[in-house]
N, C-alpha and C positions, 0 to 999 in steps of 0.2 A: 634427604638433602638434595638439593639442586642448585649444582654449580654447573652455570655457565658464563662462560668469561668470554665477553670480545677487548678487541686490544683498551677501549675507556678501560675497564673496570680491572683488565691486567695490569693497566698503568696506574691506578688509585693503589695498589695492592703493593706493585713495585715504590710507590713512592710512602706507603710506611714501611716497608719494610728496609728503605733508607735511615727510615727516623730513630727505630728502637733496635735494639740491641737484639731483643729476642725475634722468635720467630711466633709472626700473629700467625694464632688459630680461627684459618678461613672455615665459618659455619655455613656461608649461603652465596650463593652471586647468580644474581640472573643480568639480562642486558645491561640494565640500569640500575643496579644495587649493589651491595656488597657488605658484607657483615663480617666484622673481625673480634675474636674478643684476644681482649690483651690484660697482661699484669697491670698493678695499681701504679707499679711504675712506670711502665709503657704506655698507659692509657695519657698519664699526667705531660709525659714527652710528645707524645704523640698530638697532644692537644693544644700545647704551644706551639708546636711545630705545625699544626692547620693554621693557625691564628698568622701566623709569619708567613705563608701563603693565601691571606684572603681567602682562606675559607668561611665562609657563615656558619650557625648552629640554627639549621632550619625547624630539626623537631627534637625535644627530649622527651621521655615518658617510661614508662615501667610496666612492667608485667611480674606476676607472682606466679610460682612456679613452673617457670620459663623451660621448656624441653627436660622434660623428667628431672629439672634439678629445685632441689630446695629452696628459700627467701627468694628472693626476689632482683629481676634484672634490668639492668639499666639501659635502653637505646638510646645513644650520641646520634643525632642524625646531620649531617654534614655535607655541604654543597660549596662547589666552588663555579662562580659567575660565569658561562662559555662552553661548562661542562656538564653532559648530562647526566652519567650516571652518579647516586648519593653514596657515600659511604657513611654506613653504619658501623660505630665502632658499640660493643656490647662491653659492661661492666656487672660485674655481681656484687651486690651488695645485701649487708645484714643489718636487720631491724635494731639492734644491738649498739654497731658503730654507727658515727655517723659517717658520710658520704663527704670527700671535700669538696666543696663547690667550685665550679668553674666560671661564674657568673662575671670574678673579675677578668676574665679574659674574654669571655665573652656575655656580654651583656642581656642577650636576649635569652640566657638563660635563667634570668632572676626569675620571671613568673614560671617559668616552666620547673621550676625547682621549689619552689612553694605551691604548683599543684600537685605534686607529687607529697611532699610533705602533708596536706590535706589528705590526697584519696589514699596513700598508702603508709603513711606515720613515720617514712624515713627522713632524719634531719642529714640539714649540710652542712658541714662545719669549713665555717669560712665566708658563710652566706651572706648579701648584703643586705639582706633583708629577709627577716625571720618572721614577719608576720603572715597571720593567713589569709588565705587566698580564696577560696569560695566558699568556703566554710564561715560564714560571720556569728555574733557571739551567741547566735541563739542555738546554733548548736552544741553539743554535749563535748568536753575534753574527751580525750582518745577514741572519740568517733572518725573513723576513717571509711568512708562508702565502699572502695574499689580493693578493700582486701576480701580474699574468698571467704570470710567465716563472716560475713556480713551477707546478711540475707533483705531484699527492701520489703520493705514494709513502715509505718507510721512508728516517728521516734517523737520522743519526747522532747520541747525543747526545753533549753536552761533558762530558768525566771530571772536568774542573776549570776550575770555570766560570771568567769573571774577575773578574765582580762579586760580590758578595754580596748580598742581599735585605733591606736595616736597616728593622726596627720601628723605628717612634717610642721612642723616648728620653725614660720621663718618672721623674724625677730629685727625690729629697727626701726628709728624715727620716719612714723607719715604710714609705718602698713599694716594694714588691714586684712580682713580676711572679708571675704563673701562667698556661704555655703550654698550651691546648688541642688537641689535633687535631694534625695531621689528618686521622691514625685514629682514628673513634671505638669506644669501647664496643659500641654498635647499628649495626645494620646500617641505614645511612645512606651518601652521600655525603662525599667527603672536604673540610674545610675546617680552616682555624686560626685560632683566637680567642687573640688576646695581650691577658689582661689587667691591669694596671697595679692596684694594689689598695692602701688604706691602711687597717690593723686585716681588717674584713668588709666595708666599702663598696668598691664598682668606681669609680676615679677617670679610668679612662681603658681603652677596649679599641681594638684593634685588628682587621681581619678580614683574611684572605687566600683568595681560592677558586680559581677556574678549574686547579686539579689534575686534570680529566679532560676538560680542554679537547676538542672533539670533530671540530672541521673540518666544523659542518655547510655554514657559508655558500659554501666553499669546494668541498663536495660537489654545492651546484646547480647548479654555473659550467657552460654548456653543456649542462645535461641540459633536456629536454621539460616542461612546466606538470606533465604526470600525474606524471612521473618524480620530481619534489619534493616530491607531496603527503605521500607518505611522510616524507620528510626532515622534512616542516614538524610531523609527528604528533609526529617523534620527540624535537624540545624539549623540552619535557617532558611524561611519560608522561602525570599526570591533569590535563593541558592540552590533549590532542592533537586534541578536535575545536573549541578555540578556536584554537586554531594553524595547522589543516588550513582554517579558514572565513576565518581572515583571509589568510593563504596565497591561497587561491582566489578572495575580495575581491578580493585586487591585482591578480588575471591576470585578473578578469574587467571590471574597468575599465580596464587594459589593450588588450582584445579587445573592448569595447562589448558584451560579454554583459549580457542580461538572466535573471535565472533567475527559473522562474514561481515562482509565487504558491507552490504546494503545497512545493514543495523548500526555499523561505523558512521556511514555517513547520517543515518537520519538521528544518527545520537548528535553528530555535531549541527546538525541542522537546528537539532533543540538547544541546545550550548548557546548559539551564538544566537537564537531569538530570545535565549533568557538574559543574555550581556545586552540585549539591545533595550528589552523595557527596563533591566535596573540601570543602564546607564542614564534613561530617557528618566525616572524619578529621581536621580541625582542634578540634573542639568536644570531641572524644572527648581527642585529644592532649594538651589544655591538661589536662582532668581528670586523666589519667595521670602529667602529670610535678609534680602533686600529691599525689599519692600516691592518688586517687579512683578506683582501676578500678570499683569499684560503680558511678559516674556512667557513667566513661564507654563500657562496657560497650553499655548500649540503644543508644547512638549507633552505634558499631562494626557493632550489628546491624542496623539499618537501612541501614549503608553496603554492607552485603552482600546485604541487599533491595533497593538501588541498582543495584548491579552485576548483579545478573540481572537486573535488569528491563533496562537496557541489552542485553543479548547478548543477552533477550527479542525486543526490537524490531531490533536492527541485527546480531546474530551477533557482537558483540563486548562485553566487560566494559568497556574504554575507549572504546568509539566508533567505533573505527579502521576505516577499509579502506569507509568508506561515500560520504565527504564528495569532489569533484574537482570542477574549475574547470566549472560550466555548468551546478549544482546538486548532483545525486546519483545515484552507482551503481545504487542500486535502488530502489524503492517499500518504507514500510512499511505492510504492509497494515491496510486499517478496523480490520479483526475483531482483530486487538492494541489498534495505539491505543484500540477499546473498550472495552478492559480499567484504561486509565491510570486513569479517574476511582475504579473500585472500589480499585484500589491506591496512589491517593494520600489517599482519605480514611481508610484503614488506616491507612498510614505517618502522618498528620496525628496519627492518633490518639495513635498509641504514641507521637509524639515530643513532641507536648506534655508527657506522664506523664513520657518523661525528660527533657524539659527544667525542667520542677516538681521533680522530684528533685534537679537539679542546686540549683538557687536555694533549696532548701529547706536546705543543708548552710552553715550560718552560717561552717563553718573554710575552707572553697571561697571564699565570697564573701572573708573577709579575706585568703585569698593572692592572689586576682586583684583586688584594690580596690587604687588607688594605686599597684599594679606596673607601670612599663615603662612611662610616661607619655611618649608623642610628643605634642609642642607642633604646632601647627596651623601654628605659625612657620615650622617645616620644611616644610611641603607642597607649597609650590609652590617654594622655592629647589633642593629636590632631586627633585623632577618625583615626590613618591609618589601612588600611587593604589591604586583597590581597598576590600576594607573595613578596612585600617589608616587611611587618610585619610578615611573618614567618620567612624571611631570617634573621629577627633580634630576633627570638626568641620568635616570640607570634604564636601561636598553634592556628589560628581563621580563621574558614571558614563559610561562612554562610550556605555552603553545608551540614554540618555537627553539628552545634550549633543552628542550627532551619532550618531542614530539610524542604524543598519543592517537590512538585510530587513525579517525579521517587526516589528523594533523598533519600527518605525519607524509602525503601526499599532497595537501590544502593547507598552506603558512598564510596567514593572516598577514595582513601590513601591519608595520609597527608605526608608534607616537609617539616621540620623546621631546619633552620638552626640556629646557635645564634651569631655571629660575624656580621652581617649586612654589608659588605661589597659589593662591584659588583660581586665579587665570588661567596660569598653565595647567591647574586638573582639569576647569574648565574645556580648554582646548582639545586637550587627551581624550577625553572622554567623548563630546562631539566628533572628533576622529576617529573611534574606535566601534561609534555608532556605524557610520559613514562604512568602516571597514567591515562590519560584521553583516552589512546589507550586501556589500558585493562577494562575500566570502558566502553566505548562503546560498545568494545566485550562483555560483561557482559550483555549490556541491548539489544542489539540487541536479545541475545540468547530466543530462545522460546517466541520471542514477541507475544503479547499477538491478537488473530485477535478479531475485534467489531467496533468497529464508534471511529471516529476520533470529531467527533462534540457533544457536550453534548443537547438533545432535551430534556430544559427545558422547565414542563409548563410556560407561560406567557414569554419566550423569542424565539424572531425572530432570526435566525442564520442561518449557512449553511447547510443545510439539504443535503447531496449526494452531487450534483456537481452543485446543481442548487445555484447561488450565489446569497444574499438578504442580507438586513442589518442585523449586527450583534449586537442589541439594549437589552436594559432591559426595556420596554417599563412602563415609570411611578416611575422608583428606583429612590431612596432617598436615601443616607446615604455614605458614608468615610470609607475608607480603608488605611491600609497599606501593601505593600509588601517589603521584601528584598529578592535580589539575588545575587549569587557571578557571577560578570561578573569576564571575563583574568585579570583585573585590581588589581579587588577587589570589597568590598561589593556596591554595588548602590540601593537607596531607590527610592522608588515610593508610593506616596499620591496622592488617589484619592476621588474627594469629586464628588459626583453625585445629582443633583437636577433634578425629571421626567425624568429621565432616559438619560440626557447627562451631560455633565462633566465642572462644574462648576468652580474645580480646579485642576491643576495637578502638582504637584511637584515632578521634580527629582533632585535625589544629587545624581552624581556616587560618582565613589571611589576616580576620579582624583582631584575632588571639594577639598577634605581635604586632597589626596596625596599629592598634588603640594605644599600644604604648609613647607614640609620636605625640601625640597629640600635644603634652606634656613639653614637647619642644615648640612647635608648631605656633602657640600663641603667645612665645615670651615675645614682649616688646607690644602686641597689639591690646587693643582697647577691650574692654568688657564686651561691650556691645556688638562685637567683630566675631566674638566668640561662637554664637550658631551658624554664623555664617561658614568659617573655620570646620566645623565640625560638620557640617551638610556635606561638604566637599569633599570633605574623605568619609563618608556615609558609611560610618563603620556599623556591624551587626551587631547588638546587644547579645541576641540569642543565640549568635553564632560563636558567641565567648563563655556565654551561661549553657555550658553545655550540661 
């Protein structure tokens, strides 16, 4: 166990311990955490009592026998807007009863209560919705992936399922339905959009995804820290060194790794050139499904001036194969980094010119004005973040509300805008380009020279250039990390038993983004709709996990 407590996490602690009667049993606290488990009654008090304080439900998820105990355990994960460390409240539950769900108090836990119901076969009672979730009919009844006595390997699917999958039913003179997907047109991801329609307005959609469901979490089960950095890259592709760092966060707090100074920074170095090419495909995108390739053309190019300068510095266009638990694989040398400043007052240049181009096109600015308005209402009942949630008015970066590494000396400027429209992601995003250029410049400057690898005692890692496993040879114990990937915020839980990885849960941002969307386009037209969805450029593969 590792409890430590600064006054945050004394004061989360102090303030259930107002709420319930009993006394919660503290299992864990480091800076930023804190893990409480409580009676079914104290959980239930305790969770109205967040709710009546504006707290979110950022992450639910389960583990099967959770610290030497039997069936299986439930993490509440819990944040309130301002504050940084999460509180975890812990429930145990049996495969036997079911669970009451909390979904009506908070909302954003409907999907995450029907993946769970999928990977590990416990139901909610009370749920608002019982159907499943990434599981579709081709799989077999009481197939659950993520229980231990499920080994992978090639299943059988069902020729005729028994259930069927019903859309909502929405009924009345003039509406129509129009089924989307979930082959598209482009070479995308597969998803299905049910929209309910009356005349040209969208009165109601529906989404369905996890079609290429992947079996990552189920892929770390047993494997080594190194073994999964991989895994955590391959969430999704232009996320993979936000995924690989928080990935590596969780095993290194964990392990009580420190990683020096120089490997912080050249981690944020990469962070904020992977924010800068996935913002630059978004900005471009929105142009495109306007019919503006002239706009968004400069952008495109720039993203491809992104992407070499990446393999530039790391030998990869994504990032990949650099980042592992205890810093980094290798050094990037001065004599590159020298070069970032010349090639970011280039890129500065040219992307002003195109972002002037864009704003100068009056028919541009009236299709994204007014389109795809997300209420600020929505943001914390369904846990969104990123820059859809500032474009609507919420001021929340994980960068900056619970700083990590370089962050945590190097705060990024924030964009908020408050109309929520595709204008203001528009704008957000162009701004957080602009921010991520001079925040680079910032950490590149006077970096720091020393070992890119942290030589802990009693851990194996990469010492120089000679490469060995990168292990905690014997660790025990769970972690959480948050990072702001392009997206927005993405979690990572990691539970470790003798030093490999027992469990690993990720939720990006797209898991509870995607669920907006469904608000997002009531009132707009069919045809508004790619456009609508470009703009908050959510992951398919970052959901289909």
């Amino acid at each position: 166990m590792d409890i430590k407590m600064n006054k945050d996490t004394a004061e989360l602690l102090s303030i259930i311990s107002g709420i319930v009667e009993e006394e919660p049993e503290l299992l864990n606290a480091r800076e930023n955490e804190i893990y409480l488990r409580l009676s079914e009654t104290g959980f239930e008090d305790a969770a109205l009592a967040l709710a009546e304080r504006k707290f979110s439900l950022i992450g639910l998820f389960c583990a099967e026998a959770f610290e030497k105990k039997g069936g299986f355990t439930l993490f509440y994960v819990f944040k309130q807007a301002g504050r940084a460390p999460a509180l975890v409240l812990v429930r145990e539950a049996e495969k036997e009863k079911k669970v009451p769900s909390v979904a009506g108090t908070f909302p954003s836990a409907s999907w995450f209560e029907r993946e769970i119901r999928d990977g590990f076969g416990l139901d909610f009672a009370g749920a608002l919705d019982t159907r499943r979730l990434f599981l579709h009919e081709c799989y077999p009844e009481d197939f659950h992936p993520l229980l231990k006595t499920f080994k992978n390997g090639p299943i059988r699917p069902s020729e005729f399922p028994r259930k069927e999958y019903r859309f909502r039913q929405v009924k009345g003179e003039g509406v129509y339905q129009i089924p989307v997907g979930p082959v598209h047109a482009g070479i995308i991801e597969p998803g299905h959009f049910r929209f309910s329609v009356i005349g040209e307005p969208i009165f109601s959609l529906e989404i369905r995804l996890f079609y290429k469901h992947r079996g990552i979490e189920k892929l770390a089960e047993g494997k080594s820290p190194s073994e999964c950095v991989a895994l955590a890259e391959a969430v999704s592709g232009d996320e993979s060194m936000a995924n690989a760092t928080g990935f590596c966060m969780a095993v290194e707090q964990v392990c009580g790794i420190k990683v020096p100074e120089r490997a912080e920074r050249l981690r944020a170095i990469m962070l904020e050139l992977e924010r800068v090419y996935s913002l630059l495909g978004d900005l471009a995108g929105m142009a495109v499904d306007v019919g503006f390739s002239l706009v968004a053309s400069p952008f495109l190019i720039l993203r491809e001036e992104a992407f070499r300068q990446n393999e530039k510095l790391t030998g990869s266009r994504f990032l990949r194969g650099i980042t592992i638990p205890g810093g980094l694989k290798k050094d990037i040398p001065d004599s590159l980094l020298n070069d970032l400043p010349a090639f970011l007052e280039k890129f500065s240049r040219a992307f002003e010119t195109a972002f002037e181009r864009a704003m100068s096109s009056s028919s541009l600015i009236d299709r994204f004005a007014t389109t795809g308005v997300i209420k600020k209402e929505l943001v914390s009942p369904l846990n969104l973040t990123g820059p859809l949630a500032r474009a609507s008015g919420c001021p929340a970066d994980t960068r900056l509300d619970r700083p990590y590494g370089a962050y945590k000396d190097f705060a990024p400027e924030l964009s908020v805008r408050k109309i929520g429209d595709v204008f203001s992601r528009f704008e957000v995003k162009a701004n957080e380009v602009r921010a991520s250029a001079d925040l680079i410049l910032r950490l590149a400057e006077k970096l720091p020279q020393g070992p890119i690898f942290a030589e802990s005692t009693g851990y194996a890692g990469y010492a120089g250039h000679n490469l060995r496993e990168a292990n905690c040879p014997g660790a025990t114990g769970y972690s959480l990390a948050l990072v702001e990937a392009p997206r927005g915020q993405n979690l990572h839980w990691v539970y470790m038993k003798n030093g490999l990885v027992d469990r690993y849960k990720v939720r990006t941002a797209s898991f509870c983004n995607w669920q907006v969307i469904e608000h997002a386009v009531l009132g707009n037209i069919v045809p508004d709709f790619p456009l609508i969805n470009k703009s908050l450029n959510l992951s398919y593969a970052g959901t289909d996990l």
